[in-house]
KETIVO-878350 format. One line per 3 residues: for each residue x, y, z of C-alpha. Coordinates in steps of 0.25 Angstrom, whole numbers, m for minus. Layout:
# residues N
X,Y,Z  ...
END
This chain:
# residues 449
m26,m390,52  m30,m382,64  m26,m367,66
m19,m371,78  m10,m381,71  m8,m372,59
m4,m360,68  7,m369,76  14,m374,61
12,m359,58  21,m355,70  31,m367,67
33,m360,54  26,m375,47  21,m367,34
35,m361,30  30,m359,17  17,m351,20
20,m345,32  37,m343,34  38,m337,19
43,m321,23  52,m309,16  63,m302,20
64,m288,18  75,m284,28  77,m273,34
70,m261,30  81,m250,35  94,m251,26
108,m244,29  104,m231,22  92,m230,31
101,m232,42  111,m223,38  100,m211,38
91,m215,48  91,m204,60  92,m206,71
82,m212,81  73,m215,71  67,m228,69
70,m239,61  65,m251,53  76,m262,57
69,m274,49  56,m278,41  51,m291,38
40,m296,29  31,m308,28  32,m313,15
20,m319,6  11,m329,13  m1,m335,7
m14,m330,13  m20,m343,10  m10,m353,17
m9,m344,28  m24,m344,31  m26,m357,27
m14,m362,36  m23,m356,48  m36,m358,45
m38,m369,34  m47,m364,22  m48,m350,24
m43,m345,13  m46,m351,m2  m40,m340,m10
m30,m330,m4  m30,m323,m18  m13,m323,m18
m15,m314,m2  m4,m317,6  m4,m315,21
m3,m302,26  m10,m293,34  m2,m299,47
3,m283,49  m9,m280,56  m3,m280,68
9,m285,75  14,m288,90  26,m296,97
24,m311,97  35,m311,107  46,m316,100
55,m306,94  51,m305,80  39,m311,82
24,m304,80  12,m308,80  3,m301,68
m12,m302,64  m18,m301,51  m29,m291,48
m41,m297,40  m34,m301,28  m33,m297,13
m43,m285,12  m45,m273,2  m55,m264,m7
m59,m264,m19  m70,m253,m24  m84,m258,m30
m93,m247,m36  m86,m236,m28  m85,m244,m15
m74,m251,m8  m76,m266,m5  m66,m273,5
m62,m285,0  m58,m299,7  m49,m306,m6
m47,m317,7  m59,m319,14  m54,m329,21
m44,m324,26  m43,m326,41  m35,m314,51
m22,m320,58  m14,m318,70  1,m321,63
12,m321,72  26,m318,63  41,m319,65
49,m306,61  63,m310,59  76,m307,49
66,m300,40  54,m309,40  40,m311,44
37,m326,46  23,m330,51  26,m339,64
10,m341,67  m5,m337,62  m17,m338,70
m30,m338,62  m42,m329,70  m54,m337,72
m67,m337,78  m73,m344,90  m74,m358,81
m60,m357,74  m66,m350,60  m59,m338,54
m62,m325,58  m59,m319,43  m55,m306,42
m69,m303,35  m79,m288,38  m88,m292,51
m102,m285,47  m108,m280,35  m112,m263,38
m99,m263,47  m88,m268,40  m84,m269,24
m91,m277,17  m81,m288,13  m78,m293,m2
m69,m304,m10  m57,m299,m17  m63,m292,m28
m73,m284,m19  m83,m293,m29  m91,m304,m18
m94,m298,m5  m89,m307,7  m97,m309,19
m94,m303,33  m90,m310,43  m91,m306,58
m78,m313,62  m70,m306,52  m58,m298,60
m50,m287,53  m37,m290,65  m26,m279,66
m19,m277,79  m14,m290,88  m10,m292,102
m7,m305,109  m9,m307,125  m3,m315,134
m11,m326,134  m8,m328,119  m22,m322,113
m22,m310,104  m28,m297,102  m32,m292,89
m40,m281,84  m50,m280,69  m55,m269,63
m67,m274,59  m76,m273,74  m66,m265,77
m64,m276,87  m52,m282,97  m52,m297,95
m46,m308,105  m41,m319,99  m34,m332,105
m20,m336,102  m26,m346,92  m34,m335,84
m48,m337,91  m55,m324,91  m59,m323,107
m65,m311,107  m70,m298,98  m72,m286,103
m80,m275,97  m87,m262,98  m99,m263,106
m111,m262,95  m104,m271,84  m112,m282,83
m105,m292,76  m112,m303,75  m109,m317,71
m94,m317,76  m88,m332,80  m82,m325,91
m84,m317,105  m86,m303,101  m87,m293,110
m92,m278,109  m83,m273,120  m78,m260,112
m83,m246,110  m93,m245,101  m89,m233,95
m77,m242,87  m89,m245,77  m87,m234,70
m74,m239,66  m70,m235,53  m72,m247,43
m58,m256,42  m53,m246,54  m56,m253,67
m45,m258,77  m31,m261,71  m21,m258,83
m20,m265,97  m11,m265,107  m9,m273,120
m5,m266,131  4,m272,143  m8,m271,152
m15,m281,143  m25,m271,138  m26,m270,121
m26,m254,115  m34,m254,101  m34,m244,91
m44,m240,80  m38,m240,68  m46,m226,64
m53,m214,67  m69,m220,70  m78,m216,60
m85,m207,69  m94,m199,66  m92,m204,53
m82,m211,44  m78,m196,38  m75,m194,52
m66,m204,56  m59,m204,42  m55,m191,45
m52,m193,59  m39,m194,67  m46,m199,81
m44,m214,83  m46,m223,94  m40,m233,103
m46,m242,114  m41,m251,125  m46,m262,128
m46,m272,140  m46,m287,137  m48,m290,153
m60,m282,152  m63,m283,138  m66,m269,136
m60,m257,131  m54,m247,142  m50,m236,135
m52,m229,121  m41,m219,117  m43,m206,107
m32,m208,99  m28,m197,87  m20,m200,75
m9,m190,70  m14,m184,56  m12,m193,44
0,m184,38  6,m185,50  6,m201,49
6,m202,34  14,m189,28  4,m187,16
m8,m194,20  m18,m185,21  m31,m196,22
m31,m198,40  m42,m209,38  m27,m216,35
m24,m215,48  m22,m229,55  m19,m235,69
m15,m248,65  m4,m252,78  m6,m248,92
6,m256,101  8,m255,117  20,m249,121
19,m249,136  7,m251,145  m2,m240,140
6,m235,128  6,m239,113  11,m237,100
m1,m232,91  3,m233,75  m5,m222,66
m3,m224,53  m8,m225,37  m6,m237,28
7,m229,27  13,m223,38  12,m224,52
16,m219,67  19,m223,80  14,m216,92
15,m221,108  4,m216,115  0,m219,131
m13,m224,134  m20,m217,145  m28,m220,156
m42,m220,155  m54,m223,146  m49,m212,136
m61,m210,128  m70,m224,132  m83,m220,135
m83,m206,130  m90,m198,122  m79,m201,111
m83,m215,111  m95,m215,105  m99,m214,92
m109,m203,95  m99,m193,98  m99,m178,91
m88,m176,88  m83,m190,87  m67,m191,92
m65,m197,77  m69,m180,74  m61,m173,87
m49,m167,76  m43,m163,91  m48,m174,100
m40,m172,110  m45,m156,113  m60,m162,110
m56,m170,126  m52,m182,119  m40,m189,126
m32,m192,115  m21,m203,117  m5,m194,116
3,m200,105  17,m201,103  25,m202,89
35,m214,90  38,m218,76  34,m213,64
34,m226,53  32,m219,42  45,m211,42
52,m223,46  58,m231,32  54,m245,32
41,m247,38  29,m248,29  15,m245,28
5,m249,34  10,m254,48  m1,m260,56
6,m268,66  16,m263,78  25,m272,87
34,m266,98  46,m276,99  56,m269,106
58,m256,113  61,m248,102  55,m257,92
43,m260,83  38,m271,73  29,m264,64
21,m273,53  12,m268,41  0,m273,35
2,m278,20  m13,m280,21  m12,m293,12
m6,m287,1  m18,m281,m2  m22,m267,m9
m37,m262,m12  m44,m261,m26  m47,m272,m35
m34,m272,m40  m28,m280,m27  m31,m292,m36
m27,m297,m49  m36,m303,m59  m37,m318,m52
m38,m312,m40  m24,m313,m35  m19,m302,m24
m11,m292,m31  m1,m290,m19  3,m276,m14
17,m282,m10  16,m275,3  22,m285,12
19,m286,28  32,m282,35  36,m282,49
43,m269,51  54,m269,64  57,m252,68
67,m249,79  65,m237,85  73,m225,91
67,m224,104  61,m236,115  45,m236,114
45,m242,128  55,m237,139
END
């Protein structure tokens, strides 16, 4: 069965079985919370949550033969990212690059692929009365229909990928895509992001990856698609699993992507200690990037009241919010904020002295960037979701839905956890029972005006 046809009986809800199974969990706000809740604060009004779902069926159903074993995964990941299908209620979400973790040999962490056949997915879900039903998948293939996988692109740059047990070392593949944030255009093709290049990704409305772009000096080789170094090449020095994981569209049709972390330079010391991110716009007329912003994080105890590690900090969500303003999410994997910030004319820090890996001091060392000259992007608070009951860790995705409204999603990654233990004896997922969960939050003041 082709991917096409599989993908219409996936949106007629054909497969009730695999695909329309969910889980109600109510309301995550009961009448004591109401009762005590002050006023003008914000509040969870429901949370729904996608109930269990093969891996197997659910890759196989798109792409035939893909997956042999799925080692008792169910699908998750889908919190990756989220963004308004249209519909009320509806979203479309995208995988990140599937069941993933570590496991130390000999001292040294290996990341393991327990589904390495695993293919990334753009999944469009229904959000209603408490539940999560997958409406639609789109599987992301290469210029002649094969899967991209979600595997590490090049051996040097990337972790070396391994089976379950971190035993039998898997081989790279330079199609791989770690996808995060999504954005879908007018003329129904999307935009994703991956933290493997880091790279922006155009992908048609059936999944077909158009174009990659990368930072100038990759050289990946051996991609079955377009890909095109067209971003700065300083955005090598990404910190490993760190790349791109927000993106925004913006009304005027440009796309806003954030680094997830500090670059690691000088060095990785450097940027693990760092509070100095980036983000970059990018024009898709011009296919080029406009704009690079100095963006810098609040300290980590701000975020995380008793995390004291910053390399914790995350932009994981950035969402427009009017024509050159966004929502930017910082966060742990278990606490997070919301700030607006305006975007401002210009090139920011494009082109300059900041953006280039030879730097002394590097902007990932300035501890006041914006005395150093550096034209730091202003921030805002708006919401602070750590101190707000209901929502869970690990939020990746953001959705404004409404004026004074959000749809917020985590990332369950798989069901997942590192160390050798995340599999019994056969080799069967020992689940962490963290579900993925659509989050709805009202407000108590209008985002736009």
């Amino acid at each position: 069965m082709s991917a096409r046809v599989v993908r219409r009986s996936l949106a007629v809800g054909l497969p009730l079985a695999l695909l329309g199974t969910v889980c109600v969990a109510g309301t995550a706000t009961g009448a004591q919370d109401r009762h005590h809740r002050p006023d003008g604060a914000p509040k969870v009004t429901s949370t729904a949550v996608l109930a269990d779902i093969p891996l197997a069926g659910f890759s196989n159903g798109l792409l035939p033969g893909t997956v042999g074993d799925d080692r008792g995964v169910m699908l998750g990941g889908i919190g990756s990212d989220i963004y308004p299908a249209g519909r009320t209620g509806e979203f479309w979400t995208v995988t990140d690059r599937g069941p993933n973790g570590q496991i130390k040999v000999d001292g040294t962490k290996r990341r393991t692929f327990p589904v390495p056949g695993f293919d990334p997915a753009i999944v469009k879900v229904r959000v209603s009365g408490g539940r999560v039903r997958v409406l639609e998948a789109v599987p992301l293939t290469t210029r002649s229909g094969a899967p991209v996988t979600g595997l590490s692109n090049q051996e040097g740059r990337d972790e070396a990928p391994y089976s379950y047990d971190a035993g039998t070392p898997l081989a790279y593949n330079p199609n791989g895509l770690d996808t995060e944030g999504i954005v879908r255009v007018a003329d129904g093709s999307f935009w994703l992001v991956d933290e493997y290049g880091p790279s922006l990704v155009h992908v048609s409305g059936r999944g077909r990856v158009l174009a990659r772009y990368v930072p100038r000096g990759l050289n990946l080789k051996g991609a079955d698609y377009p890909v095109v170094e067209a971003l700065p090449g300083v955005l090598l020095h990404r910190k490993t699993n760190r790349g791109f994981e927000g993106l925004a569209l913006l009304p005027g049709g440009d796309l806003v992507l954030a680094v997830q972390s500090p670059l690691s330079l000088p060095d990785q010391d450097a940027g693990e200690a760092s509070r100095n991110v980036r983000l970059l716009r990018f024009s898709p007329g011009k296919r080029a990037v406009t704009a690079e912003y100095a963006y810098r994080f609040d300290a980590v105890d701000v975020v995380d009241p008793g995390e004291d590690d910053t390399s914790e900090l995350k932009i994981s969500s950035v969402v427009a919010i009017g024509r050159d303003e966004l929502l930017v999410e910082e966060r742990t994997d278990r606490a997070a904020r919301l700030h607006r910030v305006t975007l401002p004319h210009g090139r920011g820090i494009l082109g300059s002295r900041w953006d280039t890996p030879a730097a002394s001091p590097s902007y990932e060392e300035l501890t006041d960037p914006a005395a150093a000259g550096v034209p730091v992007l202003r921030k805002s608070l708006v919401v602070d979701l750590g101190r707000v009951a209901g929502v869970p860790g690990k939020i990746e995705g953001v959705a404004v839905t409404g004026r004074d409204t959000l749809a917020l999603v985590n990332d369950n990654d798989f069901g997942m956890t590192d160390g050798s233990g995340a599999f019994d004896a056969d080799g069967r997922l020992v689940d962490s029972g963290i579900e993925t969960s659509v989050t709805l939050l009202k407000l108590p003041r209008p985002l736009t005006h």
